[in-house]
VOGU-3710 file (C-alpha; in Angstrom, 3 decimals, decimal comma):
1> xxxxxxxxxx> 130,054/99,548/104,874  127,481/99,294/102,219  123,908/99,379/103,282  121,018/97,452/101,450  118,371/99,656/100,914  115,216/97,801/100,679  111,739/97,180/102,098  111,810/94,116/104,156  110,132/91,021/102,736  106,448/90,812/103,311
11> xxxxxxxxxx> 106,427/94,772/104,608  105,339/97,361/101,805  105,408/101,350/101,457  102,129/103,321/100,464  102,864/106,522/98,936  100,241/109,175/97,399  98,014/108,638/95,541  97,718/105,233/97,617  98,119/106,354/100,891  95,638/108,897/100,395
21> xxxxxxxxxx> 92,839/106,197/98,647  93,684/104,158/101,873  92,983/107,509/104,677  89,656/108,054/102,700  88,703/104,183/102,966  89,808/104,355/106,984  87,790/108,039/107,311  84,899/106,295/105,822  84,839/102,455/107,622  85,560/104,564/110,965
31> xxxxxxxxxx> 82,198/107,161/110,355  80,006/103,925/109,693  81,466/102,378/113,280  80,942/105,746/114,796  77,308/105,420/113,510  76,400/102,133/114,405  77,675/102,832/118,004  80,744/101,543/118,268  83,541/103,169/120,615  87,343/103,264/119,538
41> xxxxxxxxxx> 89,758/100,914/121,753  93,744/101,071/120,923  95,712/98,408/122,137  100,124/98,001/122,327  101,206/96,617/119,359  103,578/94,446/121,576  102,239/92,349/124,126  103,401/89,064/126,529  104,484/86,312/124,406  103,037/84,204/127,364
51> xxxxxxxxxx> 99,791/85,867/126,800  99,564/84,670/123,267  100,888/81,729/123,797  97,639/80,878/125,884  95,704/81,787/122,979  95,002/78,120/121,665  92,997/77,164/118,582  93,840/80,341/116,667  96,215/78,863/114,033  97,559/82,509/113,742
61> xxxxxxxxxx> 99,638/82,018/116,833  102,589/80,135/115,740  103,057/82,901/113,407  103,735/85,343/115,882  106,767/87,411/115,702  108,622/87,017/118,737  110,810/89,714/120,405  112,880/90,177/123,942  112,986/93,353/125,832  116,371/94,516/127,796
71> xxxxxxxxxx> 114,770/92,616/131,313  114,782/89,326/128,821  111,310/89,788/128,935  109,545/87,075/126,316  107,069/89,180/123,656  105,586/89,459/120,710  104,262/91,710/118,387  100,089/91,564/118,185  98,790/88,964/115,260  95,414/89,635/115,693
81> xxxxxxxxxx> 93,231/91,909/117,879  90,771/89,598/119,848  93,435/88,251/122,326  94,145/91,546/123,352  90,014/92,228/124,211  90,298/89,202/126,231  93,164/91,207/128,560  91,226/94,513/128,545  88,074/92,794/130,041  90,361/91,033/132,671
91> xxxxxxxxxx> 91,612/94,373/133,609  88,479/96,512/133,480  85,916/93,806/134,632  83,765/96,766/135,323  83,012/98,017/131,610  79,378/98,654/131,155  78,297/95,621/128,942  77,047/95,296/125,853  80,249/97,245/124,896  80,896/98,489/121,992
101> xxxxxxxxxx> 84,185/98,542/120,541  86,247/99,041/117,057  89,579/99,126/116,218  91,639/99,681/113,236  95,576/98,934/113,885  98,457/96,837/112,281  99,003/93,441/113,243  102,170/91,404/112,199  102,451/87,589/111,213  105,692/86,130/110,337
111> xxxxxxxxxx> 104,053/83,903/107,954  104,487/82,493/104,474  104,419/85,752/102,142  102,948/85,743/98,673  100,390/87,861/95,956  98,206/89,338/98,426  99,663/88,520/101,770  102,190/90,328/103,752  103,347/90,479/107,053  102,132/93,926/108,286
121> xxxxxxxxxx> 98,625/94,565/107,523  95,908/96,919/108,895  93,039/95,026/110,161  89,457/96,614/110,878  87,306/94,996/113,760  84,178/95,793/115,187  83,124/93,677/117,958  79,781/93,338/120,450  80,249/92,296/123,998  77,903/91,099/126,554
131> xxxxxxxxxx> 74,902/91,095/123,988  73,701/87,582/123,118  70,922/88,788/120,815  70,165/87,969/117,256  69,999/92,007/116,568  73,431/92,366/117,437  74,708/89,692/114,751  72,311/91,514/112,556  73,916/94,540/113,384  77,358/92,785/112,162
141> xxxxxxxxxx> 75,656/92,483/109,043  74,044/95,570/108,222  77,053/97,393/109,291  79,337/95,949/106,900  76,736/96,068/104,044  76,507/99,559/104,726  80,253/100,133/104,266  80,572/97,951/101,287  77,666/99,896/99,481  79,454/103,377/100,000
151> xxxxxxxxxx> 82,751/101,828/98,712  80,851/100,852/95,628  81,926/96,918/96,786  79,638/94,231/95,584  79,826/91,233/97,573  77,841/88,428/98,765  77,010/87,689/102,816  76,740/84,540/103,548  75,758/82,877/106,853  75,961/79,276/108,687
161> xxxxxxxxxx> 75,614/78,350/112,272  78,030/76,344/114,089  75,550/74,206/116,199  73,395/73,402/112,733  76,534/72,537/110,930  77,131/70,092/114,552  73,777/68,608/114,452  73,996/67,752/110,949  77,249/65,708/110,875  75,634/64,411/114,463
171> xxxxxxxxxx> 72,471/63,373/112,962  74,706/61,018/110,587  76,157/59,017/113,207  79,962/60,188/112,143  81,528/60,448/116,325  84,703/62,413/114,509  83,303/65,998/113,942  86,027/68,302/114,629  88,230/66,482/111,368  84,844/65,929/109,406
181> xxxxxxxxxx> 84,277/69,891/109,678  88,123/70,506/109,448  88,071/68,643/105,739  84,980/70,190/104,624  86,389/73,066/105,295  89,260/72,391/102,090  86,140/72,578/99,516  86,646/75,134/98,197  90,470/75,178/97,793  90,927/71,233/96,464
191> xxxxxxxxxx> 87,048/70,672/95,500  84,259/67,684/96,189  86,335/64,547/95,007  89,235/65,463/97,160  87,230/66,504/100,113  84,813/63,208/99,656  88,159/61,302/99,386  89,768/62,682/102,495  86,508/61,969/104,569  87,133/58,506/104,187
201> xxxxxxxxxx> 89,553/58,652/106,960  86,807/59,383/109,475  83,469/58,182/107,518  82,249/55,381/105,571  80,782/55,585/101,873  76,904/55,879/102,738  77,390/58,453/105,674  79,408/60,711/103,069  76,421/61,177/100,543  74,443/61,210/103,319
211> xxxxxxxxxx> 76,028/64,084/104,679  76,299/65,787/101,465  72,971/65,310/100,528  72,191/66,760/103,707  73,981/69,693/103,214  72,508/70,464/100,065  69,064/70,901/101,460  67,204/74,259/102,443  67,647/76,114/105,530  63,816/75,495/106,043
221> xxxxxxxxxx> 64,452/72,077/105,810  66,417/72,056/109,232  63,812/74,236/110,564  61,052/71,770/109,567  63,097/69,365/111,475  64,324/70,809/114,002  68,135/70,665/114,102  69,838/72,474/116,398  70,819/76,730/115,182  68,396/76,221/112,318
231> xxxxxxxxxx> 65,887/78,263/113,928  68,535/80,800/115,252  69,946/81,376/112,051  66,356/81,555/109,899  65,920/84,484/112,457  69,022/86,436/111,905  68,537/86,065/108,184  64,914/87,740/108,720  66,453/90,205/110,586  68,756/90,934/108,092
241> xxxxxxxxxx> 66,412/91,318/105,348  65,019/94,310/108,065  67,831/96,048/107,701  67,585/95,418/103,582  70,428/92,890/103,855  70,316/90,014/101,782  72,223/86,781/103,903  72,297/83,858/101,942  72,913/80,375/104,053  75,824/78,773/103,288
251> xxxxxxxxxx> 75,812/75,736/104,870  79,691/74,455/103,627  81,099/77,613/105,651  82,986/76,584/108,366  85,361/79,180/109,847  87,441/79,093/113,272  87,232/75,417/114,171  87,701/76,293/118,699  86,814/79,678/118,387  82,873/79,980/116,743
261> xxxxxxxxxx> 79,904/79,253/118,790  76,906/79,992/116,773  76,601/82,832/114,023  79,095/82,836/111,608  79,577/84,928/108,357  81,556/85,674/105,532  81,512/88,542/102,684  82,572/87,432/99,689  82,647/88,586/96,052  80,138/87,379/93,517
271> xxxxxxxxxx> 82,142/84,829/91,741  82,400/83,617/95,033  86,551/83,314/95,541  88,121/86,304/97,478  86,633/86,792/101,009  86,231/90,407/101,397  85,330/90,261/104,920  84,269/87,283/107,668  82,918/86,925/111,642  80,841/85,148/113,849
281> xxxxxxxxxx> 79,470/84,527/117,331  82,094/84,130/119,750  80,416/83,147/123,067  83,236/80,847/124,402  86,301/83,314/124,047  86,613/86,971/125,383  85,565/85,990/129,420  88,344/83,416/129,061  90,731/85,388/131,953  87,800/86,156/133,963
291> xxxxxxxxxx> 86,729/82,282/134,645  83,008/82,849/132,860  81,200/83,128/129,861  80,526/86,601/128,013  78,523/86,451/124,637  80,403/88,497/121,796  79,870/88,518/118,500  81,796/90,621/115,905  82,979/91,283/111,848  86,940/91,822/110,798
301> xxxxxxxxxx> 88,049/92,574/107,246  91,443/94,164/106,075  91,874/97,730/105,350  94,455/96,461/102,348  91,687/94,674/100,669  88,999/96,219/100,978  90,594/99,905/100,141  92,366/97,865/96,761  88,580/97,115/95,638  87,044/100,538/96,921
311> xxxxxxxxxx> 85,816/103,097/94,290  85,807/106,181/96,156  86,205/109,602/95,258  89,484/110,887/97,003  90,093/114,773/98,284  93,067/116,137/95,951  95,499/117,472/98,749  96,312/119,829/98,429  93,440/121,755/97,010  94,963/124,563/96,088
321> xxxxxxxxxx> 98,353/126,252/95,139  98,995/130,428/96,795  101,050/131,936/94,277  102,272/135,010/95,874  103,904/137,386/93,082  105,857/139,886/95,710  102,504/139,927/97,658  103,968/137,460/100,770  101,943/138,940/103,893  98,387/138,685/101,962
331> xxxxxxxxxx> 99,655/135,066/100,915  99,544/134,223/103,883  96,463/136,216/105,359  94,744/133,938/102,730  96,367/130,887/103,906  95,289/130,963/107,484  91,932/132,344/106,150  91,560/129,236/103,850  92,771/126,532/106,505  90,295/127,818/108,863
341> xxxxxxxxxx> 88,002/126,922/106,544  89,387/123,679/106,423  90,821/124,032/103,057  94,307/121,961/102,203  96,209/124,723/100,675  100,240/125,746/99,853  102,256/128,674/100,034  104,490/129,348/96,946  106,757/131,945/96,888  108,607/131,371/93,392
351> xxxxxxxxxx> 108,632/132,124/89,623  104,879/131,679/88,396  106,060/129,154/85,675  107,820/127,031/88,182  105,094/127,088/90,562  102,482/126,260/87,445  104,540/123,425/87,094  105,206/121,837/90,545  100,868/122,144/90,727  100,610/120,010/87,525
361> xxxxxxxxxx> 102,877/117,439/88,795  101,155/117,166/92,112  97,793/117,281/90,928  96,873/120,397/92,699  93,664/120,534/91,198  93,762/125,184/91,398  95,991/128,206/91,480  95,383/131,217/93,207  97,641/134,408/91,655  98,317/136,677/94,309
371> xxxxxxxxxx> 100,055/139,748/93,196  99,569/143,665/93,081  97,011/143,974/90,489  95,131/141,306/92,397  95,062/143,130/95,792  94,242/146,324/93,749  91,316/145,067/92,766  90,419/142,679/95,462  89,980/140,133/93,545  92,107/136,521/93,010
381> xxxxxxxxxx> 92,908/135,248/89,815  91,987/131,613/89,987  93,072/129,101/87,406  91,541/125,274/87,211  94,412/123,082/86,264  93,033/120,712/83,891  90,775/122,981/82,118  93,004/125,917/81,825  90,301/128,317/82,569  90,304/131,676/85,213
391> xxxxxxxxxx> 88,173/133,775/86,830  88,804/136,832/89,401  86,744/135,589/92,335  86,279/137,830/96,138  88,038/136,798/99,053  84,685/135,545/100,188  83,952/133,965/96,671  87,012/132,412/96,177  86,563/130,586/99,996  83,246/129,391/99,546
401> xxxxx> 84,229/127,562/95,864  86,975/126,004/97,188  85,051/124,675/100,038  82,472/123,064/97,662  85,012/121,595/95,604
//
């Protein structure tokens, strides 16, 4: 029987040098959570297909893969992360609130596949619970700024609140706002005309320019007058600017029609298209299996993306090639020497031209020569691979360079 050997359709491999780009973008998204407080939380990634099932309003749910255990057991694999923090707070109603949490995982969606989307992909949240506080949206905020900045990302924040976007199609007189905010939600995928067309369905011709004249004016306009989430929204935008964030209102953004209470954000790049990363405030979801109300407010962005638009400096792993020439045991002394130090190194045991090579093709950015003369004069001959040039360094010399580098 002949097997196909292929990747599955909307699953990919990530080999080095990509796999190693990716670890350095995780190391680094997972030091800023660390430093803005946030605890890790790892979830199953399969789960009761009953429990996501009860998940409404997330469109992401009928995309589910579904799965059955030996018992016959209905399940699923995880499509998203936030259903699961609804379970964990159901079974550990004692966690000390506001909690903290991050996780970085893979979640699976048997969706549609095309340039850019797959079926596996590792998502990055960072969520606050029990905190109903303008700082902690700001927090949201500066912490993805932060991250962005190191990865050398530019992008855009934008914010909108959900109750000003409410009492603006409210203070129009149009009674349908769920499908009002559902088609203004297309702009930017089929533009104005189409958008303006479709809202004649639920709107007649004055309300529409109303509305979009409306929607066109200042935030401090909706201050002056006070709409409802105008106020909240100037403040987390002051906040912001604390925390030297820059969030410019965007009052067209939409975002999670039953899931968004107040608060909600998107990164995007400058030209405005690709959404880098996106979040809100949340009030109305996690304390659904506890029967009550627990504010949360949090950001999610994919590892895939963002790590495809990083520019960070990677480690070269290994660091350095041993070349023992008949010299095995001091090889080795200098291997556990050098990984105690925390210094990615590898034994080689071979012909020195063979081993010169295998280092070139791996990008092993140094050889170490280990051989008689060497331990005669207790020094190592090290050679830098893309310059070509040695020096005889000490034990103790050679460590510390190879540290720095």
């Amino acid at each position: 029987m002949k097997i196909e050997v292929d990747t599955v359709k909307g699953f990919q491999d990530f080999l080095p040098p990509e796999s190693l780009k990716r670890q350095a973008v995780k190391n680094l998204i997972e030091k800023y959570f660390k430093l803005y407080g946030f605890l890790p939380v790892e979830t199953p990634v399969i789960e009761l297909d009953e429990l996501m099932r009860s998940d409404l309003g997330d469109e992401a749910v009928s995309d589910r893969f579904k799965l059955k255990d030996r018992g016959g057991r209905n399940l699923g694999l995880r499509y998203e992360f936030t259903f699961q923090l609804k379970r964990v707070l159901r079974q550990n109603p004692n966690i000390k609130m506001p909690f903290r949490r991050y996780q970085i995982g893979e979640v699976f969606r048997d969706e549609p596949i095309g340039p850019g989307r797959f079926r596996q992909f590792t998502q990055c949240d960072a969520d606050i619970i029990g905190d109903s506080s303008i700082d902690a949206d700001a927090e949201c905020l500066a912490l993805i700024s932060d991250i962005l900045k190191e990865l050398k990302i530019e992008a855009e924040i934008q914010v909108n609140n959900r109750r000003l976007l409410s009492a603006i199609i409210e203070s129009v007189e149009i009674p349908d706002k769920a499908n009002i905010m559902k088609t203004l939600d297309k702009l930017d995928k089929v533009g104005e005309d189409a958008v303006k067309s479709e809202l004649r369905k639920y709107a007649d011709g004055n309300q529409i320019i109303t509305l979009f004249k409306l929607l066109e004016k200042p935030l401090e306009f909706f201050e002056k007058n006070a709409f409802d989430g105008a106020k909240e929204l100037e403040e987390l935008i002051e906040k912001a600017e604390m925390y030297g964030v820059k969030a410019k209102f965007a009052p067209f953004m939409i975002r999670g029609m039953g899931y968004y209470t107040g608060s909600i954000f998107e990164v995007k790049q400058p030209n405005g298209k690709l959404t880098i990363a996106a979040g809100g405030r949340y009030d109305k979801v996690v304390g659904q299996l506890l029967d009550r109300q627990i504010p949360a407010v949090g950001i999610s962005f994919g590892l895939d993306r963002v790590a495809e638009l990083a520019n960070i400096k990677q480690e070269a792993l290994p660091k350095v090639l041993l070349l023992s020439i008949n010299e095995d045991k001091e090889m080795i002394k200098l291997a556990k020497k050098l990984r105690k130090e925390s210094v990615s190194c590898l034994a080689f045991s071979d012909k020195p031209g063979k081993a010169l090579e295998y280092a070139n093709a791996a990008g092993i950015p140094f050889v170490v020569f280990i051989g008689e003369e060497e331990i005669k004069k207790k020094k190592f001959k090290l050679r830098d691979m893309k310059s070509g040039a040695e020096k005889e360094l000490t034990e103790k010399q050679l460590i510390s360079f190879l540290k720095m580098k």
